[in-house]
C-alpha positions as CSV (number, residue, x, y, z in Angstrom):
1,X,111.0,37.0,108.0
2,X,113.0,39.4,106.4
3,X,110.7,40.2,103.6
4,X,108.1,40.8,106.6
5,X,111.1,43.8,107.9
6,X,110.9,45.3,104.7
7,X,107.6,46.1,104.4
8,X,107.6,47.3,108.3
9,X,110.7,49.7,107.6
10,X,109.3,50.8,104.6
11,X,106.0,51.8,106.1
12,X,107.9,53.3,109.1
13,X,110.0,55.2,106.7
14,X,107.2,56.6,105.1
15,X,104.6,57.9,107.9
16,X,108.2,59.0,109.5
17,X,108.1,61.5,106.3
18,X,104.6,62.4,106.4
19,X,104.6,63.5,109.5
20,X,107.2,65.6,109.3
21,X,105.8,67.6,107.0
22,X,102.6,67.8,108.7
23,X,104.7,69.5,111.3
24,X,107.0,71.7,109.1
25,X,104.8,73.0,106.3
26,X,106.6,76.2,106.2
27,X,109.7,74.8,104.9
28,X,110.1,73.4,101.1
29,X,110.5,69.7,100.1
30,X,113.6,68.4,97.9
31,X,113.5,65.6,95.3
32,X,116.8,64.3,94.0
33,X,116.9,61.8,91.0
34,X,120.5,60.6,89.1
35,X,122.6,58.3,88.4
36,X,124.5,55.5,90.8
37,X,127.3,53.8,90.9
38,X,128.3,50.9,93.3
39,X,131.7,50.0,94.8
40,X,132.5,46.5,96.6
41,X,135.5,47.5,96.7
42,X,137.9,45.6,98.5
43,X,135.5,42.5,99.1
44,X,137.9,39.5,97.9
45,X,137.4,35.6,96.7
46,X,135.7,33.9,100.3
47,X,136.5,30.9,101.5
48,X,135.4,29.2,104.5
49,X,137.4,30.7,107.8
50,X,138.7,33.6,105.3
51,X,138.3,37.0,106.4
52,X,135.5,38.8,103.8
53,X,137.9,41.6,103.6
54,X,141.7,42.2,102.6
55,X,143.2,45.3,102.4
56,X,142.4,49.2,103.2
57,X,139.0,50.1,102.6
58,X,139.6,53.0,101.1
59,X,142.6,51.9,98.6
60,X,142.0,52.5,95.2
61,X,138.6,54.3,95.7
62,X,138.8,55.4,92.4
63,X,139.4,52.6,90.3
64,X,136.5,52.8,88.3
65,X,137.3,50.1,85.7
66,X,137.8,47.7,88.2
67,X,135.2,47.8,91.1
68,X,132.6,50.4,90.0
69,X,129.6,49.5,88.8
70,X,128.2,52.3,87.2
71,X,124.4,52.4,86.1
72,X,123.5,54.1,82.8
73,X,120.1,55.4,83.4
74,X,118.3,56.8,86.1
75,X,118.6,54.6,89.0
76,X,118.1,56.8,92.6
77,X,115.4,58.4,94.2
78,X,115.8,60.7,97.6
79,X,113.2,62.5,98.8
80,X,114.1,65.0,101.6
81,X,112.2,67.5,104.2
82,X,113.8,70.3,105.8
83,X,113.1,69.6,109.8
84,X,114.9,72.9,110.8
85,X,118.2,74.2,112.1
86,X,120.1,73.5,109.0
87,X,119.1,69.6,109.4
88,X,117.0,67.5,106.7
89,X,115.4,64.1,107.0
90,X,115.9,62.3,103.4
91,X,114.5,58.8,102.7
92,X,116.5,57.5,99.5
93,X,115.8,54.5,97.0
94,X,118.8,53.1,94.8
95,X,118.9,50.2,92.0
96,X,121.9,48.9,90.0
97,X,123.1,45.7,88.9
98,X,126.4,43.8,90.3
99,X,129.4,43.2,87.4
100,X,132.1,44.0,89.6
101,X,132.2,42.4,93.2
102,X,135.1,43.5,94.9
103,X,138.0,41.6,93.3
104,X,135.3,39.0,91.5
105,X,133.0,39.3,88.5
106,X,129.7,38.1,88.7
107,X,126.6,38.0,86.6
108,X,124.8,41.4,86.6
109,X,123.3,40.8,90.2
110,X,120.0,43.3,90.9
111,X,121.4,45.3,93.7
112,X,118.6,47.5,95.9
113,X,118.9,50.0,98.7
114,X,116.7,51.7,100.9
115,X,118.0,53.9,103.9
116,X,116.8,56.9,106.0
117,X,119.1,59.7,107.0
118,X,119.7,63.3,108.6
119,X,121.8,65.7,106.5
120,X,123.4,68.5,107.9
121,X,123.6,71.5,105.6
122,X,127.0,74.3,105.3
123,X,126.0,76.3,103.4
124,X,124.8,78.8,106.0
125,X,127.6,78.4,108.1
126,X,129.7,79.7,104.9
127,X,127.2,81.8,103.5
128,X,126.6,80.3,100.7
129,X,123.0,80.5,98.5
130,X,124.9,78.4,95.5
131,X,127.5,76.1,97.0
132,X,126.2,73.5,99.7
133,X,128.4,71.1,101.5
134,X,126.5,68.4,103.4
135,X,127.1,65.6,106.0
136,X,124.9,62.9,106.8
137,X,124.0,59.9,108.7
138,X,121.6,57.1,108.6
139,X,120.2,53.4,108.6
140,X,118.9,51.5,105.7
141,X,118.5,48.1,104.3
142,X,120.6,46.7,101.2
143,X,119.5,43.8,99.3
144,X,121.8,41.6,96.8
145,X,119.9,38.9,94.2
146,X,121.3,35.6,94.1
147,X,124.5,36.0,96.3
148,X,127.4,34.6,94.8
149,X,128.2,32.7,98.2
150,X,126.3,31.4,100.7
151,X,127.4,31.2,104.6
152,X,129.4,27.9,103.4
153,X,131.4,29.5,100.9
154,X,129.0,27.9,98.3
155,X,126.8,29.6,95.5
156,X,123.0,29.8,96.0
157,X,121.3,31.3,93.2
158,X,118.2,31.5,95.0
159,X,118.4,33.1,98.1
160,X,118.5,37.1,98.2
161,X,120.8,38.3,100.7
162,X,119.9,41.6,102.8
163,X,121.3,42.8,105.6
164,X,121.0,46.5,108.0
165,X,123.6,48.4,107.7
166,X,124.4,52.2,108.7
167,X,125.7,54.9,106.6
168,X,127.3,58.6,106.3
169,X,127.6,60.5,103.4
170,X,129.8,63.4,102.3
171,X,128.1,65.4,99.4
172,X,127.9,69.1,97.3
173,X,125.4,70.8,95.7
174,X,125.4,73.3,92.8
175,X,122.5,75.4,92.8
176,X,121.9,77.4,89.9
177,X,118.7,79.1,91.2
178,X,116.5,78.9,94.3
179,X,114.9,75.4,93.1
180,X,117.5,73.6,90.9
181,X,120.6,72.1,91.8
182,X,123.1,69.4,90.6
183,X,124.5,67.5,92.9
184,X,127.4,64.5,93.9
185,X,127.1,62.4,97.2
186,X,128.8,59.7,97.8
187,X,127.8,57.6,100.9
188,X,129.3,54.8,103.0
189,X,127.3,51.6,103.7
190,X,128.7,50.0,107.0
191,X,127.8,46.7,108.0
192,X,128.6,45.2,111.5
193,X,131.8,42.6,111.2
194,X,129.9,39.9,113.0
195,X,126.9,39.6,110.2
196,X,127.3,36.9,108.1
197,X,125.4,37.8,105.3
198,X,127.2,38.4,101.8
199,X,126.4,41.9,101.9
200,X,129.5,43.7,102.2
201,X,130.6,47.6,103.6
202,X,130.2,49.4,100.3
203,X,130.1,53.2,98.7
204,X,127.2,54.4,96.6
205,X,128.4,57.3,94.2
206,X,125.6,59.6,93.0
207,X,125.0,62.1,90.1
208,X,121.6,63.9,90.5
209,X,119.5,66.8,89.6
210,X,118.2,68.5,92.7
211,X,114.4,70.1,92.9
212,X,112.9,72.1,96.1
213,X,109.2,72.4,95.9
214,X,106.2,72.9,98.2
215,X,107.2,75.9,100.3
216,X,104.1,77.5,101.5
217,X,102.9,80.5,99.5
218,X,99.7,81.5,101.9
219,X,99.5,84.9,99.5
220,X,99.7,83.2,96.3
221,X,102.7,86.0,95.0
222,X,104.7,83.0,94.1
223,X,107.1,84.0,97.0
224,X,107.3,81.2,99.4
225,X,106.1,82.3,103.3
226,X,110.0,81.7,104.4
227,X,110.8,84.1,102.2
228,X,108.1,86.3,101.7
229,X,108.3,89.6,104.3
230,X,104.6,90.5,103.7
231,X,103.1,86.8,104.0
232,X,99.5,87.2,103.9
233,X,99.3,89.8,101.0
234,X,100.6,89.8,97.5
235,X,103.4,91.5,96.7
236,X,106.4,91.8,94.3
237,X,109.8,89.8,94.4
238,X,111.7,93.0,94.4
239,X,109.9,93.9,97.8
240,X,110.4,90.2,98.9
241,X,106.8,89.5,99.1
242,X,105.4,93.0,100.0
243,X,103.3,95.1,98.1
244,X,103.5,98.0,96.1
245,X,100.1,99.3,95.3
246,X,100.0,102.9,93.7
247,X,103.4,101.2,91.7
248,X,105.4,104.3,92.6
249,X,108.3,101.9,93.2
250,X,108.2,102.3,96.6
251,X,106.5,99.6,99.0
252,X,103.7,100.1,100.5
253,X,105.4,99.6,104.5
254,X,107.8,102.5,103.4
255,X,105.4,104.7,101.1
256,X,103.2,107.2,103.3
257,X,101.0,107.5,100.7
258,X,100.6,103.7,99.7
259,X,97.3,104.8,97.0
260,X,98.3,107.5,95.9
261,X,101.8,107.4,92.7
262,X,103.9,109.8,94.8
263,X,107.9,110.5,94.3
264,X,110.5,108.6,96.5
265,X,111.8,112.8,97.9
266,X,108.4,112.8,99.4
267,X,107.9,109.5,100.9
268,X,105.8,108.1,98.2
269,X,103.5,110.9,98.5
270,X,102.6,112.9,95.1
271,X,102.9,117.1,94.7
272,X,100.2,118.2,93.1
273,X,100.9,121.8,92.8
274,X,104.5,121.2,92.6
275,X,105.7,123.6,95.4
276,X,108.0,121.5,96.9
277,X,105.6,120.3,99.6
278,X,104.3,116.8,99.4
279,X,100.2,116.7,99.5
280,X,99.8,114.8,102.5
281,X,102.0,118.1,104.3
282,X,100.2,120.6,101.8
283,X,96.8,122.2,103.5
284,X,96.6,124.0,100.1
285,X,97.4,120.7,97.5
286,X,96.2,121.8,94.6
287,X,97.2,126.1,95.0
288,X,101.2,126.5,94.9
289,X,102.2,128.2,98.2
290,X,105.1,128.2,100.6
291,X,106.7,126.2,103.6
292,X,106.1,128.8,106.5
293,X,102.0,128.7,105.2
294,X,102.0,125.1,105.1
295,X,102.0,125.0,101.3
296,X,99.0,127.8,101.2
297,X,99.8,130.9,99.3
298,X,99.9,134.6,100.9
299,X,100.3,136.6,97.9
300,X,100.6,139.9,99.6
301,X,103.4,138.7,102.1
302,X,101.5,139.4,105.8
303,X,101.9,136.5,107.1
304,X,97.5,135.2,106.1
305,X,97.1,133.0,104.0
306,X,95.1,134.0,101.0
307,X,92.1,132.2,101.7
308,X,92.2,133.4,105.2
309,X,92.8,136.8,104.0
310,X,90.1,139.5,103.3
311,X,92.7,141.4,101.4
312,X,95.0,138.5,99.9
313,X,96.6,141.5,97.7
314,X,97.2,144.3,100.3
315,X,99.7,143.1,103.1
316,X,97.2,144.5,106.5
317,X,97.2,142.7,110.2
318,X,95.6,139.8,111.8
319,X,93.7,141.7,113.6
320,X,92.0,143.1,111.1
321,X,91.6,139.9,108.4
322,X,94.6,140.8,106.8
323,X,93.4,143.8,105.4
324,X,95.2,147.4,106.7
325,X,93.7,149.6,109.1
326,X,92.4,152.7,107.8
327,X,94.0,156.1,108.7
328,X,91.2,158.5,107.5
329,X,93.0,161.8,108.7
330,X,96.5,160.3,107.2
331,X,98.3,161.3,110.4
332,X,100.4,157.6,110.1
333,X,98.2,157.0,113.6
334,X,95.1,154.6,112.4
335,X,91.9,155.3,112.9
336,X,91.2,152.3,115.6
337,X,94.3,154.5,117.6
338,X,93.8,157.9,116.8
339,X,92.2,160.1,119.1
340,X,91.1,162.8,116.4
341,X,90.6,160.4,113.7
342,X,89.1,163.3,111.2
343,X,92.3,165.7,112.2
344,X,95.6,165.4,111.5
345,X,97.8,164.9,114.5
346,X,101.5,163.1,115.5
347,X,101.7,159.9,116.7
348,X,103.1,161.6,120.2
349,X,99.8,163.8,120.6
350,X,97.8,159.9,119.6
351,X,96.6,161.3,116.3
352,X,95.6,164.2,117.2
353,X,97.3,167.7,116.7
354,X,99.5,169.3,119.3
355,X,97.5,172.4,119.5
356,X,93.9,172.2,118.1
357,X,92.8,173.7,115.5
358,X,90.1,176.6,114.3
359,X,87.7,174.2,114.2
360,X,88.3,172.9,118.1
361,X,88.8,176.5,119.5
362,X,85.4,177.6,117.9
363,X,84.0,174.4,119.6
364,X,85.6,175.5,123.1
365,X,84.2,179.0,122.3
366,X,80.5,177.8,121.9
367,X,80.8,175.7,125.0
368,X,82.0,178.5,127.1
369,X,79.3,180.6,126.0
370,X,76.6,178.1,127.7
371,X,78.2,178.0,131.4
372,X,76.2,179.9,133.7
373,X,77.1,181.2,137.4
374,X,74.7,182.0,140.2
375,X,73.4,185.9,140.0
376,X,76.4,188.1,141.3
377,X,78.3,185.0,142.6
378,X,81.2,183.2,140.9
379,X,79.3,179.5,141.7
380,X,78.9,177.9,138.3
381,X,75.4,176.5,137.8
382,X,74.7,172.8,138.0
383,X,73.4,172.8,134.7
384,X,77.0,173.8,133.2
385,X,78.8,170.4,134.9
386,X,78.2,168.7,131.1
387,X,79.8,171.3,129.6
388,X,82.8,172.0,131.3
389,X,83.2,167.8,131.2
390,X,83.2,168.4,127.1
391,X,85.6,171.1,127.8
392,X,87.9,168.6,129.7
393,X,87.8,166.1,127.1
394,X,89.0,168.7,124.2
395,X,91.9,170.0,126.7
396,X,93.2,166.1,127.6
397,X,93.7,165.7,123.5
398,X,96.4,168.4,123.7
399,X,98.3,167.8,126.4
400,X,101.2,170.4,125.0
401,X,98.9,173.8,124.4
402,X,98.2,176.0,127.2
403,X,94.9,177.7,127.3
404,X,93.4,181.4,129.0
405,X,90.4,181.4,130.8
406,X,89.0,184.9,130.3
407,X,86.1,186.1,132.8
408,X,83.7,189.4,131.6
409,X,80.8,190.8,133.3
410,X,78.0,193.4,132.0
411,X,78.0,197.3,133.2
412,X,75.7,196.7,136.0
413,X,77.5,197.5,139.4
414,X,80.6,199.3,139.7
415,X,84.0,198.7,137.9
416,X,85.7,197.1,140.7
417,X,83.0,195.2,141.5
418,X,82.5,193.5,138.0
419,X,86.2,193.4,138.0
420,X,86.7,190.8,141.1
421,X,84.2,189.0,140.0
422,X,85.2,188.1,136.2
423,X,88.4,187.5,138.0
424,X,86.7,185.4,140.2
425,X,84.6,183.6,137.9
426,X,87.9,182.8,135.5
427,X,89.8,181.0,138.7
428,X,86.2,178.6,139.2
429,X,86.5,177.7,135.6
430,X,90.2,177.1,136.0
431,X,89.4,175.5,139.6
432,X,86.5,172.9,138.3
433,X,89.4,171.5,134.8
434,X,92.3,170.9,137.5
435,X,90.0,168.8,139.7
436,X,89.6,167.0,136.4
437,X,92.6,166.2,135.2
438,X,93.8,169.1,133.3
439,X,97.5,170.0,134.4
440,X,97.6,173.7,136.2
441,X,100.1,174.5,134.7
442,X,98.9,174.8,131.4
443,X,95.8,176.8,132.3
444,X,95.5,180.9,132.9
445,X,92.7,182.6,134.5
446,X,92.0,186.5,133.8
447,X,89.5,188.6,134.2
448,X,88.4,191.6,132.0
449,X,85.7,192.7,134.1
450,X,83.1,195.0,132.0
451,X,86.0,195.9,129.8
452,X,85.5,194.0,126.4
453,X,81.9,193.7,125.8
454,X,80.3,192.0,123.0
455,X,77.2,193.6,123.2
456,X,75.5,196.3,123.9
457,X,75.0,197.2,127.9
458,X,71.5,199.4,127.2
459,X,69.3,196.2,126.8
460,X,69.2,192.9,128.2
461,X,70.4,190.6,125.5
462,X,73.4,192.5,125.0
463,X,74.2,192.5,129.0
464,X,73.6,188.4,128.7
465,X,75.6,188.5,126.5
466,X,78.8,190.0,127.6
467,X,78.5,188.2,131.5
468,X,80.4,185.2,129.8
469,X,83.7,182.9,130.3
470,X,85.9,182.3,127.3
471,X,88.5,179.6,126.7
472,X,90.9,180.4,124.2
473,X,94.4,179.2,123.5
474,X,97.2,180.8,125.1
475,X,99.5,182.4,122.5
């Protein structure tokens, strides 16, 4: 019957741990193998009706010599599967062979246990990646080869007594890296006072070499998942798991330029032209430039870029491609701005000079030549309306000169006649520039009547000629 139990909690044991991994397969496996020692300690000579135990359990723990029975080779097995939250499930396996039974010596006695337990891991709680502390609990089976008593007090070298029992354990491990670790455990087989088997409460001492395995490495970077921040793609140990791909030294989550070798002042980005302006900011990567042109050169200093710039070495406006506007008279007034662009004027008078010049008052002279009046009459003709506009426009360039307007007639009809009406002829002139625009105040009218000809009276072209207007500049 028993043996039947044995092979059920066995079986149990082991789906128990397959499952569990099925469910956990993020987290790593452990494997423990060492040493043992067993300790009957303080089980004493039975005789019927005679209590199996005498004493304090836990006096002289330590006696070695007397109660320990200490295997010399490899003799336990624990295989263990973190289940979360600090807790691991182990299963465990242990052989020895009995010298020392309690206070009795017996024939080397084949001594086996099998148990199943939840540890509960420190080390977190004290922030520890080298030292871990643990406390555990479980249930097991222990079985003893030929019993040296039987339940009358009577040695039966045949039967093989077993028994349940529960256990907790107190144990530390030494880890010298993130896989191996040495560790000692020593756990406390209980066994309920009212069995009546010969298997006794007992310690089992153990010295083992700790290995964690199998953590999940879905990237293949040989950084485990639980550890790796970058999971599903390669990466380096130094990044924890995340990549680094140009190899600048800077991981790819932090590096703005993940392809390209850059410098860790710039993000991870390169500098091609080495202005001080990483490429990925730099419209001009390859051209040295400056900061206000986005890393584009403006060699002339207008505030264009040179490849915007029509004239990238002559500082000039916007408005005009970065090339400067031209000021053909050299008045300071540019040409787009200057009213007399082929004339040198202030920038008061908008280019143009505050009185004009020989050239202008010879223009004015030929125009006044051309305006006609109505025979005897001082009605200029309709013909002479162009004219006089031209007139106006040559008068509104110099707003500070002041200009005559002289009438003459020819010899035909008396003095006083031709007198009035060069008089009257000067004040239509003067008349038709107010109406348009020109400020009175800086016109004159006169007349000269037949006075100052230009001409002779005695024939007809000379009398055309002297019946004329003239506007001159005052002096």
């Amino acid at each position: 019957m028993k043996s039947y139990l044995l092979k059920v909690l066995v079986i149990v044991f082991f789906v128990a741990s397959i499952n569990l991994t099925a469910q956990s397969e993020e987290n790593p496996w452990q494997i423990s193998v060492g040493m043992t020692a067993i300790d009957f300690y303080p089980v004493g000579t039975h005789e019927p009706g005679q209590e199996l135990f005498s004493g304090d359990t836990f006096e002289d723990m330590f006696n070695v010599s007397d109660h320990w029975n200490i295997s010399p080779s490899i003799s336990y097995l624990s295989v263990g599967r973190y289940i979360g939250n600090n807790f691991s499930l182990n299963l465990a396996g242990a052989y020895n062979q009995i010298e020392n039974y309690g206070s009795q010596r017996v024939d080397n006695l084949d001594y086996f246990n099998l148990s199943l337990g939840v540890d509960y891991s420190f080390s977190e709680l004290l922030n520890s990646n080298k030292f871990e502390p643990i406390f555990g609990v479980g249930a097991g089976y222990t079985w003893l080869e030929e019993g040296p008593f039987n339940s009358n007090g009577n040695a039966d070298p045949n039967e093989i007594n077993s028994t349940e029992s529960f256990n907790t354990s107190l144990g530390l491990t030494y880890w010298a890296n993130d896989y191996i670790g040495l560790s000692l455990k020593t756990t406390y087989n209980y066994v309920m006072p009212d069995n009546t088997d010969l298997v006794q409460q007992h310690f089992r001492h153990s010295l083992g070499l700790n290995v964690r395995f199998g953590g999940l490495d879905t990237d293949g970077d040989g950084i485990v998942d639980k550890k790796d921040l970058c999971p599903e793609t390669p990466g380096l140990k130094i990044f924890s798991g995340c990549p680094d791909s140009d190899g600048d030294g800077i991981q790819d989550s932090a590096d703005t330029c993940p392809d390209e070798f850059g410098l860790a002042e710039y993000a991870g980005c390169p500098d091609s032209d080495g202005d001080g302006i990483s490429d990925d900011k730099d419209q001009c990567p390859d051209v040295a430039g400056i900061a206000e042109m986005f890393g584009c050169p403006d060699s002339d200093g207008d505030g264009i870029t040179d490849q915007k710039d029509t004239c990238p070495n002559e500082a000039g406006p916007e408005g005009n491609k970065g090339c400067p506007w031209p000021d053909s008279d050299g008045d300071s007034v540019f040409d787009k701005d200057d009213k007399c662009p082929n004339e040198a004027g202030t920038v008061a008078n908008n280019g143009c000079p505050e009185v004009p010049g020989e050239q202008v008052q010879k223009k004015l002279a030929s125009y006044a030549k051309t305006i006609n009046f109505e025979y005897g009459k001082s009605s200029i003709k309709a013909e002479a309306t162009e004219t006089l506009q031209a007139i106006v426009e040559i008068l509104i360039n110099y707003p500070n000169a002041n200009f005559v307007i002289a009438g003459h007639t020819d010899s035909i009809g008396s003095k006083k006649f031709n007198q009035k009406l060069s008089e009257e002829r000067a004040l239509s002139i003067v008349n038709f520039l107010i109406s348009n625009g020109i400020d009175s105040s800086r016109l004159t009218s006169v007349g000269f009547g037949e006075t100052s000809p230009v001409a002779s009276n005695e024939t007809d072209q000379g009398m055309a000629q002297n019946r004329r207007v003239e506007v001159k500049l005052a002096k």
